[in-house]
N, C-alpha and C positions, 0 to 999 in steps of 0.2 A: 504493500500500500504506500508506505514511505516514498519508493521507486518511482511509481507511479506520478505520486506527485509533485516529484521534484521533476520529472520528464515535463509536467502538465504546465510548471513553475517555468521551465526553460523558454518553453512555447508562447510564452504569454508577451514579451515584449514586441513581435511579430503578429500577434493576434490581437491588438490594441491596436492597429491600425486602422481596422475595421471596427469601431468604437460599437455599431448598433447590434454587429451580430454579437460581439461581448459581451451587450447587456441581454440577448437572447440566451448565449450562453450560460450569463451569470442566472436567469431568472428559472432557467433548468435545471443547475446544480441547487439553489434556494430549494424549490418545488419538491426536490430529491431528497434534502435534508443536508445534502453535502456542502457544511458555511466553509469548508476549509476553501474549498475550490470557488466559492461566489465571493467568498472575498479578496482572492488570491488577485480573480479580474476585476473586482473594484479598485483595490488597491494600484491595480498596472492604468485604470480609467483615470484616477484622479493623477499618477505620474505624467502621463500625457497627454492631460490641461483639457481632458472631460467637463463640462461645466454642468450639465444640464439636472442641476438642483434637483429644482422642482420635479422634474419629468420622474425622475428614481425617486423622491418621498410618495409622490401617487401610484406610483406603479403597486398594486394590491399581488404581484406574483413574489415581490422582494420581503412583504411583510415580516418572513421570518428571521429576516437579518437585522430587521430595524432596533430588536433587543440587545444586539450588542455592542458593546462599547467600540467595538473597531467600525462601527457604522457609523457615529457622529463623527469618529478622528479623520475617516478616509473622505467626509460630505466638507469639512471644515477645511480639509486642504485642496478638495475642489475646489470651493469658493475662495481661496485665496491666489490660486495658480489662474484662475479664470477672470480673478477680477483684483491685478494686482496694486491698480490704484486707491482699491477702496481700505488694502492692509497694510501701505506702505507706509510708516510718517513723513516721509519725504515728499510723498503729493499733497499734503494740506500745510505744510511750508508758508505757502503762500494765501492761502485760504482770507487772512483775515481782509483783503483788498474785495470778497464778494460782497453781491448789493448791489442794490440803487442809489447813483448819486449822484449830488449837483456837487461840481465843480467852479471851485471860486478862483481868479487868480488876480492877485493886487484885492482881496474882500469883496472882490465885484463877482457874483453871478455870471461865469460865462458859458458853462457848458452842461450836458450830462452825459452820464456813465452807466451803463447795464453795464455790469461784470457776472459770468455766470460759468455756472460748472457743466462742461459737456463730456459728451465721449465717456461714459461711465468713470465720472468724475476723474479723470486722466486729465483733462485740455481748460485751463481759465480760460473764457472766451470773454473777451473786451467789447464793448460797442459804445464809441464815444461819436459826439454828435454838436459841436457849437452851435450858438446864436447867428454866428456869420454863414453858415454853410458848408463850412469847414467839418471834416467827419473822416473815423480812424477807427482802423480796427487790429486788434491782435488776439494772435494764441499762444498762451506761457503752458509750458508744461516740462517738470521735471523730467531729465535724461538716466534712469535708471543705470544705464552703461556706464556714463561718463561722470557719474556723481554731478551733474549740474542740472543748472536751470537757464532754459533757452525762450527765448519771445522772438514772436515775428511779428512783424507793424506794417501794416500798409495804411495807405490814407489818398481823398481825393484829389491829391498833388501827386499822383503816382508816386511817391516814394516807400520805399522797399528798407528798412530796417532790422538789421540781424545782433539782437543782444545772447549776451552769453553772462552768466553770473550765478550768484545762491546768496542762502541769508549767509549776513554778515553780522552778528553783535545783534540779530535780532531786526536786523534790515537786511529786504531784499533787495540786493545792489548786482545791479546792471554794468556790462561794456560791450562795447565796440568802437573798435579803431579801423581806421579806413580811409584810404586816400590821406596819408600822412598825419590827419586826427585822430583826436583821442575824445572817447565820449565817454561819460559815467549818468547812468541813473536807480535814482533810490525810490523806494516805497515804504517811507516811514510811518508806521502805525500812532498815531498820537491820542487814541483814547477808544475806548469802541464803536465810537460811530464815527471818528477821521482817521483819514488817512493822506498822507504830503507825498505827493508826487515833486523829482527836483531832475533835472535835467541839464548836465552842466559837460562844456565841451573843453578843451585844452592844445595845446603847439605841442605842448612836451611833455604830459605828464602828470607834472608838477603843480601847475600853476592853474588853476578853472574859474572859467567865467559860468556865473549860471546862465540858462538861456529861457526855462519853464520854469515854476513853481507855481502848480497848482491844488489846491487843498481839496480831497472831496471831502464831501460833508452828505451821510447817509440820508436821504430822503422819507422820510415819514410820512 
């Protein structure tokens, strides 16, 4: 018996391929009595990033595996492999810039801001929009590869902006250098309903001029 299913054990990386007849298969050995072998191909389903939750808690042929404890451990590491922005801390990083808001810049009202979580909270998705006509949009999303955080800007001036950065001391700080500048931008949290946007450029480095400072202020 052992034999057997260390053979069945072998098989199983190749037969995860086929994710649906696995859960046919798992829901035959379930049906059988046999949990070694319906968990053996749960366990290979959640390794390669199986997600389908829901579909296995309804399924009424799996019932007899739902008692054991390798059934919540193998369903909780589906949903972390299938939706790995929702367990990462590093994608709510930035989180605290969501909401609706007016943008003030010099105290003056001059803009507003949708900021919202897409893409199964993986992508900040930006929609800013001025009084003048003026209107910009970006998507920040941490790079799990590269340890950072990357934004892309477009706006109705066709320009095309590629930041790279991560929090810094608790701010999320921006760069990009290009065509011999040096840019730096912050998102300083100042209380729970503001946040400072600062946008400042440089020759060499060293020395910055601001060019933006605008405060949002959460909409009520």
């Amino acid at each position: 018996m052992k034999n057997a299913l260390l053979l069945f054990l072998v098989a199983l990386p190749v037969l995860a391929q086929n994710p649906r007849e696995q859960v046919r298969l798992m829901e035959k050995y379930a049906l059988a009595g046999d949990k070694e072998k319906a968990f053996a191909i749960l366990d290979q389903l959640a390794k390669h990033g199986f997600g389908a939750v829901n579909m296995l808690n309804a399924d009424d042929d799996l019932v007899s595996l739902r008692g054991d404890p390798r059934w919540k451990t193998a369903l909780a590491e589906m949903q972390r492999i299938a939706h790995p922005c929702l367990n990462a801390p590093e994608f709510r990083q930035f989180d605290y810039w969501l909401g609706e808001w007016d943008v003030e810049i010099g105290g003056q009202k001059a803009a507003k801001s949708s900021i919202q979580l897409i893409l199964d909270d993986c992508v900040i998705f930006e929609n800013y929009s001025s009084a003048i006509g003026y209107a910009g949009k970006s998507f920040s999303i941490y790079d799990a590869a590269h340890k950072k955080w990357e934004q892309r800007y477009v706006d109705t001036g066709g320009a095309f902006h590629q930041w790279s950065g991560g929090l810094e001391n608790g701010v999320m700080t921006f760069r990009w250098d290009h065509d011999g500048s040096f840019n730096r931008m912050t998102y300083t949290k100042e209380g729970p309903d503001r946040v400072r946007q600062v946008l400042e450029t440089s020759t060499d480095g060293k020395s910055w001029t601001k060019t933006y400072d605008g405060l949002y202020i959460r909409r009520r």
